[in-house]
LOVEX-494561 format. One record per residue (C-alpha): residue in one letter; x, y, z. Coordinates in steps of 0.25 Angstrom, whole numbers, plus 5000, padded with zeros to 4 digits. Each point is the difference from the previous one (the first is absolute). Layout:
% LOVEX-494561
AXYZ/...
This chain:
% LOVEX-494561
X561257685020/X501550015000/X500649965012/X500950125006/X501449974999/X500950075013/X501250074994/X501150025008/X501250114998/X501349965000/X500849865000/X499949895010/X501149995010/X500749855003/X499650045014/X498750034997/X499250135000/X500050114988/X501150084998/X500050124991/X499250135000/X498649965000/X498850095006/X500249895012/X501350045002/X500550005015/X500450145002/X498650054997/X499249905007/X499950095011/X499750144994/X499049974986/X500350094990/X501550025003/X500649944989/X499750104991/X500550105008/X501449915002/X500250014985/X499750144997/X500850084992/X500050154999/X499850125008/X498850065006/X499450134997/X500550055013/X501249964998/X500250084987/X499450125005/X501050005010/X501349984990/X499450114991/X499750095012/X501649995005/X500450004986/X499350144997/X500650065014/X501349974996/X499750054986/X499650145006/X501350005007/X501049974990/X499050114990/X500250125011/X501549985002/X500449974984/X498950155000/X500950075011/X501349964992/X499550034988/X499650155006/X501550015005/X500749974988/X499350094992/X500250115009/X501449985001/X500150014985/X499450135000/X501150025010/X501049974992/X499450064987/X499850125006/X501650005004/X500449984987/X499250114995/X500850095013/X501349954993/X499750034986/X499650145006/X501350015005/X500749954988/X499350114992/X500550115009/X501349965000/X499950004986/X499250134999/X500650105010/X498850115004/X499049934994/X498550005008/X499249924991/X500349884992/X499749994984/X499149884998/X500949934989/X501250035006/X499549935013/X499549894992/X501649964996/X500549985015/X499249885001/X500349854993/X498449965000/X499250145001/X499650075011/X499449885013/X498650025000/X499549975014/X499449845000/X498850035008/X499750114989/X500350125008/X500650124993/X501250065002/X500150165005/X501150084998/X500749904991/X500750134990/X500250105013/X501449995006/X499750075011/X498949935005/X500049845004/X499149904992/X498749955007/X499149894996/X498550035001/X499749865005/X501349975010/X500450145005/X501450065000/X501349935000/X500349955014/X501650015005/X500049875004/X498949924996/X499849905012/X499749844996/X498550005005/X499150124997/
């Protein structure tokens, strides 16, 4: 039989006793099994849950504002398309006195890039009658003055 050898953790100090991080070290003698949690590196479960929980709140915040802005913006460039449309219908009256209705092709050269389309894909009504204002199918009429917050 062998004869069982004590090993101790750590170096021996000049003044005597064991210094290092041993499983006797002195901060654990009173509570066993604290030393492994001393060390412990991470997160737990809870923790995590709690971080992506804030995180996802926060996301559906940011998500519905950037949503509502995105909402205003198109509806403003409706706006203004349909404006461009009411000028280029004034244009072509001015240049064709007595006229009710407006050729198609004739329209077409009032504008640099074609006639707006709505962005939401409404349509446009009245776009070649003069005497009546465009509306969009999806935003309404023109508003005199469209106020900053629908």
């Amino acid at each position: 039989m062998r004869p069982t050898v004590k090993r101790r953790s750590g170096f021996k100090n000049p003044q005597g006793g064991i210094s290092g991080r041993g499983r006797n070290a002195k901060c654990c003698k009173r509570w066993p099994g604290r030393a492994a949690r001393l060390y412990r590196i991470g997160f737990s479960l809870i923790e995590m849950l709690v971080v992506v929980t804030i995180i996802a709140a926060i996301a559906a915040l940011i998500t519905t504002a950037v949503m509502s802005a995105l909402n205003q913006q198109n509806a403003r460039v409706c706006q203004n398309n349909m404006l461009t449309i009411e000028a280029a219908k004034d244009e072509y009256a001015r240049d064709h006195p007595g006229a009710t209705s407006i050729d198609e092709s004739a329209f077409a050269q009032y504008f640099k890039f074609g006639i707006p389309k709505c962005p939401d894909g409404g349509k446009y009504q009245n776009v070649y009658i003069l005497t009546q204002q465009v509306i969009c199918t999806y935003h309404g009429a023109l508003q005199a003055f469209p106020s900053p917050t629908p």
